[in-house]
N, C-alpha and C positions, 0 to 999 in steps of 0.2 A: 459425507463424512465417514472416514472406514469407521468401522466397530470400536476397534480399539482404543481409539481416543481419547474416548470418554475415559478410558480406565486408567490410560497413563496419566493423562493431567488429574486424578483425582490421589493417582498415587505420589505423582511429584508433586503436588499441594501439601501432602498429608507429611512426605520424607523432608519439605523445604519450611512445615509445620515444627516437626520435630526438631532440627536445628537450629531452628529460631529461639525453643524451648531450652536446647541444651546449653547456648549461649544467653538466656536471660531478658530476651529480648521483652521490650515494654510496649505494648500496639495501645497506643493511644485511643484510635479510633479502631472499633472494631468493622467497622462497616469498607474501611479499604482492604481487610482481607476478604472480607465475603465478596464485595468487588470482583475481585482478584479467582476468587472461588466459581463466579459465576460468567467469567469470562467466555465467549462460545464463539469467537474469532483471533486465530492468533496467525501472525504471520512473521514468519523467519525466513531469511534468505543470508546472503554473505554480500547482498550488493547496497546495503546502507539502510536498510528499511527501520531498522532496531537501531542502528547505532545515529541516522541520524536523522529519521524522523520521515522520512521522504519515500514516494512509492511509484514507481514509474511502471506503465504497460509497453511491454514488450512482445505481444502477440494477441493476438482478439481469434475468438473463432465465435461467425455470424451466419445465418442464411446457411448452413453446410458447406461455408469453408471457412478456411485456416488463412489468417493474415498476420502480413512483421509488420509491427507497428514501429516508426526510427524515429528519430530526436536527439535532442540534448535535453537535460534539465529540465525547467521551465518554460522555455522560450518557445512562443506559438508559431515564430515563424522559421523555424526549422522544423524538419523531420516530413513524415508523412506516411503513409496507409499503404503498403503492397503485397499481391497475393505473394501467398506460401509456394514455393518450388518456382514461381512464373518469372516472380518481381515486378508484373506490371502494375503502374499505379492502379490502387482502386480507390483513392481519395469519393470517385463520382458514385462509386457503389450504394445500390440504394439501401443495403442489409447493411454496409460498413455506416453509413451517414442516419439508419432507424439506429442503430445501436449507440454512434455517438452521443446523438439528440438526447436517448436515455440516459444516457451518463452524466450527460449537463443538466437536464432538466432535475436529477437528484442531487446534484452538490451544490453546496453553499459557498464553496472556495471561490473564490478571485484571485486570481492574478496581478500583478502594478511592477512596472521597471524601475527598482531602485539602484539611487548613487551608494557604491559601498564606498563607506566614511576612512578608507584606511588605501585603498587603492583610489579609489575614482572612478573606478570603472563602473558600468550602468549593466546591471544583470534581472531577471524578473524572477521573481520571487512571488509565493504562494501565501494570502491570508487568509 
């Protein structure tokens, strides 16, 4: 984490404090701003993360190298694991495949193919 951080989110807490103030604002609960105050991962991007909820890996670096990780969405049977500058698969790599295992072995997410109610169409979606 640079240095700085800390000090910016403590000042745009404190500036986003103040106009909450100057508008009147009523915090019911006090405990969703401290929440909010004690936040210590934030992730912004411009490709949907904030606005719509979803976080997709675009690059892993394991073992001392760099890999593009590709896809679509959700769907586990596209995409796949390739070295950085090579492009050959490393699906078999055994630092790409310790790393994934970690990754799975920590989340609780599932996966399931749902019908969407308005097209029809069968897409897989994260719970």
């Amino acid at each position: 984490i640079p240095e700085g951080i800390p000090l910016c989110v403590t000042i745009s807490l404190s500036i986003g404090c103040s106009d909450m103030v100057k508008k009147n604002v009523l915090v019911r609960k006090l405990a969703a701003v401290e929440t909010l105050g004690s936040a210590s991962v934030i992730c912004s991007d411009k490709t949907g993360t904030l606005t719509e909820g979803k976080m997709t890996m675009v690059n892993m670096y394991t073992g001392g190298l760099a890999y593009d990780v590709e896809g679509k969405g959700f769907d586990p049977t596209m995409g796949g694991v390739k070295r950085e500058g090579t492009g050959t698969d490393a699906a078999q790599d055994v630092a790409v495949r310790s790393a994934l295992l970690s990754a799975v072995l920590c989340c609780n997410t599932t996966i399931s193919k749902v019908k969407d109610p308005e097209t029809g169409e069968e897409k897989w979606e994260p719970k």
